[in-house]
LODOZA-284464 format. One record per residue (C-alpha): residue in one letter; x, y, z. Coordinates in steps of 0.001 Angstrom, whole numbers. Example, Ala and Ser with C-alpha at 12.3 -4.5 7.8 and 13.67 -1.06 7.14 Angstrom:
2
{atom "A",{12300,-4500,7800}}
{atom "S",{13670,-1060,7140}}
REM end
This chain:
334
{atom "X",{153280,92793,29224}}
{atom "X",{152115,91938,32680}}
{atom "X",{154685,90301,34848}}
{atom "X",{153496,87613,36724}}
{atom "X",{152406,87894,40429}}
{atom "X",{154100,87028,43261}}
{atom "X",{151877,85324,45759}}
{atom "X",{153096,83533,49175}}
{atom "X",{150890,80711,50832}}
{atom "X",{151124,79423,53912}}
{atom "X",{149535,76211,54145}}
{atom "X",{148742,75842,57868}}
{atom "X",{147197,72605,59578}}
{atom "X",{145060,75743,61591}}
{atom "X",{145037,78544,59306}}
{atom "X",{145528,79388,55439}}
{atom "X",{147732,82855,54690}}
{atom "X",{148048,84595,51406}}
{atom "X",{150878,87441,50951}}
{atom "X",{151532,89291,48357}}
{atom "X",{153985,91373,47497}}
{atom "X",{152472,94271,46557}}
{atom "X",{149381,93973,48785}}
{atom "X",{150876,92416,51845}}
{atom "X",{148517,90363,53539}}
{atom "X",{145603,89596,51500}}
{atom "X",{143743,86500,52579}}
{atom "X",{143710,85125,56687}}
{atom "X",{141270,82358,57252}}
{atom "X",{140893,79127,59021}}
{atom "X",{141999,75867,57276}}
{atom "X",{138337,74946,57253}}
{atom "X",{136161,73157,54779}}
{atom "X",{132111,72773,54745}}
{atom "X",{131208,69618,52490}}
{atom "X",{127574,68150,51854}}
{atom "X",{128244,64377,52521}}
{atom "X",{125659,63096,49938}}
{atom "X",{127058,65145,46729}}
{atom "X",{130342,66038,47692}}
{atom "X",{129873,69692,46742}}
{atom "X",{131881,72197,48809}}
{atom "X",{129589,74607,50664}}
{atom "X",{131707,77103,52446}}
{atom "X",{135189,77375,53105}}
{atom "X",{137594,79420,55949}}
{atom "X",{135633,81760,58953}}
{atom "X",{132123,80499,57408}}
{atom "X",{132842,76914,57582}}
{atom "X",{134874,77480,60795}}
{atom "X",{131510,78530,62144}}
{atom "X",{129784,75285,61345}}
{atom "X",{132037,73235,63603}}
{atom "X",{129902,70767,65989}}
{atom "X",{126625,72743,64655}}
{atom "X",{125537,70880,61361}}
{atom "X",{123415,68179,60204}}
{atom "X",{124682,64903,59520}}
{atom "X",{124439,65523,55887}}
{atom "X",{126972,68233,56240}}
{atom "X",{130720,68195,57924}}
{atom "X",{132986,71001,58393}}
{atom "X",{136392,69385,58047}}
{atom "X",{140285,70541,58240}}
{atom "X",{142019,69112,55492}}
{atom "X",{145070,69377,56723}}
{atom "X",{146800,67200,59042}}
{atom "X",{150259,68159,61497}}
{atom "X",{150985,70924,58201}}
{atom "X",{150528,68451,55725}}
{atom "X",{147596,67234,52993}}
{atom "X",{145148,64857,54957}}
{atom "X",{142562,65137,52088}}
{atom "X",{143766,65853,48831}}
{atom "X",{140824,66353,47065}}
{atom "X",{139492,68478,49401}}
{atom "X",{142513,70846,49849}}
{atom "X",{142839,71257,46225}}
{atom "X",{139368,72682,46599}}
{atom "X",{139748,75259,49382}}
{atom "X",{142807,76380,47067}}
{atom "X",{141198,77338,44448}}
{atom "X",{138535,79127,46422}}
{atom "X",{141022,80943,47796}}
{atom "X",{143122,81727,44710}}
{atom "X",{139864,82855,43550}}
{atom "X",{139197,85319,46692}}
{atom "X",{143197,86712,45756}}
{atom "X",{141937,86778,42035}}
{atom "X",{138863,88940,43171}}
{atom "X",{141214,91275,45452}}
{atom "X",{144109,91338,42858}}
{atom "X",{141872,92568,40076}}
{atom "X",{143506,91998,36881}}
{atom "X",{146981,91969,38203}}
{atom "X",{146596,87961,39015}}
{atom "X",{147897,86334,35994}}
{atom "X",{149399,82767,36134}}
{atom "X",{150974,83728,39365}}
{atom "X",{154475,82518,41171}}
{atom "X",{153601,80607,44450}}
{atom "X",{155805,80218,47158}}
{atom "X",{154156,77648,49577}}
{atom "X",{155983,76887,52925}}
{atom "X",{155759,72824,53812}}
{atom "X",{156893,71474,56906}}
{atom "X",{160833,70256,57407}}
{atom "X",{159363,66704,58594}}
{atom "X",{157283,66397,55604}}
{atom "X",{157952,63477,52827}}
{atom "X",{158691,64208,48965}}
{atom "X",{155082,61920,48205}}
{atom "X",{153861,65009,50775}}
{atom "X",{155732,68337,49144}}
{atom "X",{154712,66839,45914}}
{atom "X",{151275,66532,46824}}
{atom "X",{151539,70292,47917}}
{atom "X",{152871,70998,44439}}
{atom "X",{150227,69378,42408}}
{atom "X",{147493,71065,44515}}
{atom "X",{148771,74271,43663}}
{atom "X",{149744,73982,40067}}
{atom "X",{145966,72650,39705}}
{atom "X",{144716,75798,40993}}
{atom "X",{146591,77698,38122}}
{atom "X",{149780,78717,39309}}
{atom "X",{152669,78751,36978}}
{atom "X",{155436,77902,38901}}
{atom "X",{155039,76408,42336}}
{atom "X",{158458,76550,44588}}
{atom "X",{158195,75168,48259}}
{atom "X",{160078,76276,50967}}
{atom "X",{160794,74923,54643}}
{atom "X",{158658,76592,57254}}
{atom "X",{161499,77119,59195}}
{atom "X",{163096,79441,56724}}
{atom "X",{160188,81497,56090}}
{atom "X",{159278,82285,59493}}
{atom "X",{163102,83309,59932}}
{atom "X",{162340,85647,57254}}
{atom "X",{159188,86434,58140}}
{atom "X",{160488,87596,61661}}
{atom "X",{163313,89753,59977}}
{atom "X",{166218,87811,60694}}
{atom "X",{169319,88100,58311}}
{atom "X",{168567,84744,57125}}
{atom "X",{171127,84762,54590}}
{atom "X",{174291,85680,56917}}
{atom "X",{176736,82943,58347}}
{atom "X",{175104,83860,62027}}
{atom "X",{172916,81629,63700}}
{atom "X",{168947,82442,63856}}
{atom "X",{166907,80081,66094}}
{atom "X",{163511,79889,65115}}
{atom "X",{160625,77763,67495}}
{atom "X",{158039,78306,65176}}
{atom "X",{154468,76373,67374}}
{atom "X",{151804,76091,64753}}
{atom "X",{148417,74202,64850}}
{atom "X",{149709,70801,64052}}
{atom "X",{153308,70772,64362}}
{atom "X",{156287,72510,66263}}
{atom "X",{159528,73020,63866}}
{atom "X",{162610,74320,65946}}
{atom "X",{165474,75016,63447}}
{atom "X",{169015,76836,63544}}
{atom "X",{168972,78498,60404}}
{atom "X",{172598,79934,58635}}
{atom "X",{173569,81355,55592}}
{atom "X",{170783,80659,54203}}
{atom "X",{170408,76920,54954}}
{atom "X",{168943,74684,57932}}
{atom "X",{172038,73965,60168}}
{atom "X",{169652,71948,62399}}
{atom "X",{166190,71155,63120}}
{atom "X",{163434,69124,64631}}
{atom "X",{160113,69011,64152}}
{atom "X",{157318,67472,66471}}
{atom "X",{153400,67211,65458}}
{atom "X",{152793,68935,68812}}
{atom "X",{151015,71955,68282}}
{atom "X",{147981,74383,69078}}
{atom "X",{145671,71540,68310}}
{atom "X",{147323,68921,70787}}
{atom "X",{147045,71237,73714}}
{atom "X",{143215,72087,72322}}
{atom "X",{142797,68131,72495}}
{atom "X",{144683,67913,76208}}
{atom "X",{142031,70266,77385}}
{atom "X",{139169,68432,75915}}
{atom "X",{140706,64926,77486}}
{atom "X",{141511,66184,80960}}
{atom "X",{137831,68171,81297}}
{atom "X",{135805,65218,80225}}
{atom "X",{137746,62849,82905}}
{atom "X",{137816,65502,85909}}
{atom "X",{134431,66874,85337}}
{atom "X",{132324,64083,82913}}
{atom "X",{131963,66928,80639}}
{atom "X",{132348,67002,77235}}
{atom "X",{133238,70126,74973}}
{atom "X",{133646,70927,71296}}
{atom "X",{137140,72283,69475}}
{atom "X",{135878,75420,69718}}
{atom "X",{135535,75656,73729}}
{atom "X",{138946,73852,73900}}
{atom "X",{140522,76487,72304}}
{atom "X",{139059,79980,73790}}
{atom "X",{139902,77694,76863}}
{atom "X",{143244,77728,76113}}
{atom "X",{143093,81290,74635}}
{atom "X",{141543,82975,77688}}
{atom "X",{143575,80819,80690}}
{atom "X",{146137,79081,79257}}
{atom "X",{149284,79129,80703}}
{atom "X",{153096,78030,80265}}
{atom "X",{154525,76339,83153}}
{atom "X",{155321,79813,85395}}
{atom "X",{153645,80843,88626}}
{atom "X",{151254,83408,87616}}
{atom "X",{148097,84661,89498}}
{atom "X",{145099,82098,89043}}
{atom "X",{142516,83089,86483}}
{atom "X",{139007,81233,86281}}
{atom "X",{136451,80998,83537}}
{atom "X",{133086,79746,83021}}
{atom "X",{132680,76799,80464}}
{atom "X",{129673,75155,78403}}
{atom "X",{129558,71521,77556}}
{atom "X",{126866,68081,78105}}
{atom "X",{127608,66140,81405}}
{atom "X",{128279,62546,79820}}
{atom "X",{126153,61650,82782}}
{atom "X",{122793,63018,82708}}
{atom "X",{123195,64229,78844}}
{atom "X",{122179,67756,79444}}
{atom "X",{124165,71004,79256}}
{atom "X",{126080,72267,82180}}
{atom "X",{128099,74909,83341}}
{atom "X",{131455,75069,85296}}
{atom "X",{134284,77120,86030}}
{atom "X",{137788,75846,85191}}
{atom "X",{141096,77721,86300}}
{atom "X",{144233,78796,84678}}
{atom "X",{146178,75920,87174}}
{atom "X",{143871,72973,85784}}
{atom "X",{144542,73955,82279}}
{atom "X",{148500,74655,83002}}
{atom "X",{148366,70951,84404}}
{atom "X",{146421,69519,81149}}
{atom "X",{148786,71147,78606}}
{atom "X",{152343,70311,80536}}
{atom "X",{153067,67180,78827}}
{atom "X",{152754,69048,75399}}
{atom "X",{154511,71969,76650}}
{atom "X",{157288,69532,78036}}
{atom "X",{157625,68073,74304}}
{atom "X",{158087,71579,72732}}
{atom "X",{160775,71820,75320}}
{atom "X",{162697,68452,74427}}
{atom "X",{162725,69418,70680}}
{atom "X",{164194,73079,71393}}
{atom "X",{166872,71516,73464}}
{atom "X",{167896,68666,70822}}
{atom "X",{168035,71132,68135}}
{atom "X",{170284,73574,70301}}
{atom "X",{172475,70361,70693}}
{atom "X",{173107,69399,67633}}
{atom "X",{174055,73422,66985}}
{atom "X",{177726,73310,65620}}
{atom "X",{180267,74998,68630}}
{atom "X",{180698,77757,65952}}
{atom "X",{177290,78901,65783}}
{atom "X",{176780,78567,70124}}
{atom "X",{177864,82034,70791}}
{atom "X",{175336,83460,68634}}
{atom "X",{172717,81655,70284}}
{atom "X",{173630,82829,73505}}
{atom "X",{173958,86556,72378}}
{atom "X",{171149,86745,70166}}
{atom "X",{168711,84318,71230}}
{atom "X",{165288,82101,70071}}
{atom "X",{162340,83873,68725}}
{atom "X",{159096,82362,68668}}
{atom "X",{156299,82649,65864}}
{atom "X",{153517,80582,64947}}
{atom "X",{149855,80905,66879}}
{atom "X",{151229,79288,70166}}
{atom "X",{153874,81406,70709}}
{atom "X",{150795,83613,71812}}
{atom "X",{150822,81785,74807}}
{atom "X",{150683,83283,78447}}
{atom "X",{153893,83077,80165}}
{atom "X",{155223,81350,76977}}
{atom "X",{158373,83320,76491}}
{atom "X",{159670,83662,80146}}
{atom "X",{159220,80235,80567}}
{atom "X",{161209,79513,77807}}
{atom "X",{164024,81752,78697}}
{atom "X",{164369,80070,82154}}
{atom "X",{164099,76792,81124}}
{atom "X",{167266,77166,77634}}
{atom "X",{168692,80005,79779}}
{atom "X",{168783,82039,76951}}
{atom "X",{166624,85657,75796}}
{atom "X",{163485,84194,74186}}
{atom "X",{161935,87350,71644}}
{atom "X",{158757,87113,69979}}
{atom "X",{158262,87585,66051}}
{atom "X",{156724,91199,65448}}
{atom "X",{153648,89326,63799}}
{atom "X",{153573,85668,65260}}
{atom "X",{150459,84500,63395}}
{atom "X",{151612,85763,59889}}
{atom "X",{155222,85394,60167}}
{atom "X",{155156,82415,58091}}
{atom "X",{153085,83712,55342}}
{atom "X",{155037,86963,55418}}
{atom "X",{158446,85100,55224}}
{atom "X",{157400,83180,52090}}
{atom "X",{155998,86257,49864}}
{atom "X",{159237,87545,50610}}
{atom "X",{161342,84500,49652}}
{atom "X",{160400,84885,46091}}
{atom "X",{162994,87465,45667}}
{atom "X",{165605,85346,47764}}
{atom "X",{164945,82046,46513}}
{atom "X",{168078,82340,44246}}
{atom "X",{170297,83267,46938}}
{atom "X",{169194,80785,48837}}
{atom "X",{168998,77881,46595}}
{atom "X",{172912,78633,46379}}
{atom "X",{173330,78193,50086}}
{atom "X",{171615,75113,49626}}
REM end
C-alpha cells in the first residue's frame, strides 16, 4: 500500500517552491506564467516564461499570478499548479499518489483568499490540502524550536509582502504584515530612474539593479553599474551608470516601512517573551533578506543581533514540508 506523499508548497508572489520530504527541494521557479491572449492556452510557465518578460508579441503576455502572496488570477494559478504538480509527478516517479500538501499563505490574507488557495490545490489532485501561516514555516524552515514557550522572531521579506511575527509554542504571539516587498523596491528603482534620468527600464533591469548595488541604509563604499533602458525623450536605447547611493536613496522609504512593522510587532511582544528577544534575536529569510548591508542595519536600528536563515530563499518552502509532521502539535498550540 503506498502511503501518500508529503509535498510542501510555497506559494510565493516571486517564486513557487516544492519540498518534499524525501527529496528535499524538488521544484524552484519563478511565479511566472506565459499565456496566448487570443486562446487562452498556457504556453510556458516558471524560468521559461520568466524569460519572456517585456520581450513578446502582443498576442502573448508573461504574467505573475500572484499578487502581495496571494491569488491575483485564479484561473491562471490553478494552471501553473498543475504544471508544476506535474513536473513533481515526473521527478517523484510513481511515489506521487494523491499527495498531502502543505501550502504556506500569508498571515494578512482573508478566508475568501486561503480558501481560494485551497481550491486551487485540491483541483490539481491533492488529497488533503492544510495551509499554514508563512510566518510559522519560515520559523521552521530556519530551525527554530518553534514549538517551545521561547520567543522566535521571524522578518521574513518576500516578493510581495513583509510578515514580521513573534512566534511561541507553537502559535503567532504577534505579527504584522506589510505588502512591501522585493517587488516594491524593484518598482522604487524603476520610478526614481525614469524621473532622474527620463529613462525607462523593464522588471528585469530593476531587479539585477537592486541585486548588484542595492543597499540597506549603512555607509558602505560606493559601487556603480552600467544600465540599459529607452530615453522617454528621443525613444532610443541608452546607456548610463547608476550608483549604489542613488539606489540606497530610491529604496529608503520601503526599507523605512520594513522597519516600522519590525518595531510594532516587537511592541506588542508580551514582557515575558522580551528577554528572549534580546538574547536570541531576529532572523531574516525570504529573498530580501539577501540584501547588502541588510542585517547590520537592522541590528543598529532594533538594537538587537539580527541572524540570517541558513537558506533565506527556501526557508519557507523548507519549513512547510516539514510541518506535515508537526501540524498536530501545532494545531494543539493553536
Amino acid at each position: 500500500m503506498f502511503s501518500s506523499t508529503q509535498i510542501g508548497i510555497d506559494l510565493g508572489t516571486a517564486n513557487l517552491l516544492v519540498y518534499t520530504k524525501n527529496k528535499g527541494m524538488i521544484i524552484n521557479e519563478p511565479s511566472v506564467v506565459a499565456i496566448d491572449v487570443n486562446t487562452k492556452q498556457v504556453l510556458a510557465v516558471g524560468e521559461e516564461a520568466k524569460n519572456m518578460v517585456g520581450k513578446t508579441p502582443e498576442n502573448i503576455i508573461a504574467i505573475r499570478p500572484l499578487k502581495d502572496g496571494v491569488i491575483a488570477d485564479y484561473q491562471v494559478t490553478t494552471d501553473m499548479l498543475k504544471h508544476v504538480m506535474k513536473k513533481a509527478a515526473k521527478i517523484m516517479g510513481t511515489s506521487m499518489r494523491k499527495p498531502s500538501v502543505v501550502v504556506c499563505t500569508p498571515s494578512g490574507s482573508t478566508s475568501v483568499e486561503r480558501r481560494a488557495i485551497q481550491d486551487a490545490v485540491r483541483q490539481c489532485g491533492a488529497k488533503d490540502v492544510q495551509l499554514i501561516e508563512e510566518p510559522v514555516a519560515a520559523a521552521i524552515g530556519a530551525d527554530l524550536p518553534v514549538e517551545e514557550p521561547i520567543a522566535n522572531v521571524v522578518v521574513d521579506i518576500g516578493g510581495g509582502t513583509t510578515e514580521v511575527a513573534i512566534i511561541s509554542f507553537g502559535g503567532v504571539v504577534s505579527c504584522h504584515s506589510i505588502r512591501v516587498g522585493g517587488d516594491q523596491l524593484d518598482e522604487d528603482i524603476t520610478q526614481f530612474i525614469r524621473k532622474k534620468y527620463n529613462l525607462m527600464i523593464g522588471a528585469r533591469t530593476a531587479e539585477n539593479i537592486k541585486m548588484e548595488v542595492g543597499y540597506a541604509l549603512i555607509d558602505h563604499e560606493e559601487l556603480t553599474m552600467p544600465i540599459r533602458g529607452r530615453d522617454l525623450v528621443t525613444g532610443l536605447p541608452k546607456t548610463i551608470d547608476v550608483s549604489s547611493t542613488e539606489i540606497q536613496g530610491a529604496i529608503r522609504e520601503s526599507l523605512m516601512s520594513i522597519l516600522e512593522a519590525i518595531r510594532a510587532t516587537l511592541e506588542d511582544c508580551p514582557p515575558e517573551l522580551s528577554g528572549d528577544i534580546v538574547d536570541r534575536g531576529v532572523i531574516l529569510s525570504g529573498g530580501g533578506a539577501l540584501l547588502k548591508g541588510i542585517q547590520d542595519w537592522l541590528s543598529e536600528e532594533i538594537v538587537v543581533p539580527v541572524h540570517l536563515a541558513p537558506s533565506p530563499l527556501e526557508s519557507v518552502a523548507i519549513g512547510t514540508g516539514r510541518s506535515l509532521s508537526m501540524m498536530k502539535k501545532l494545531q494543539k498550540a493553536k
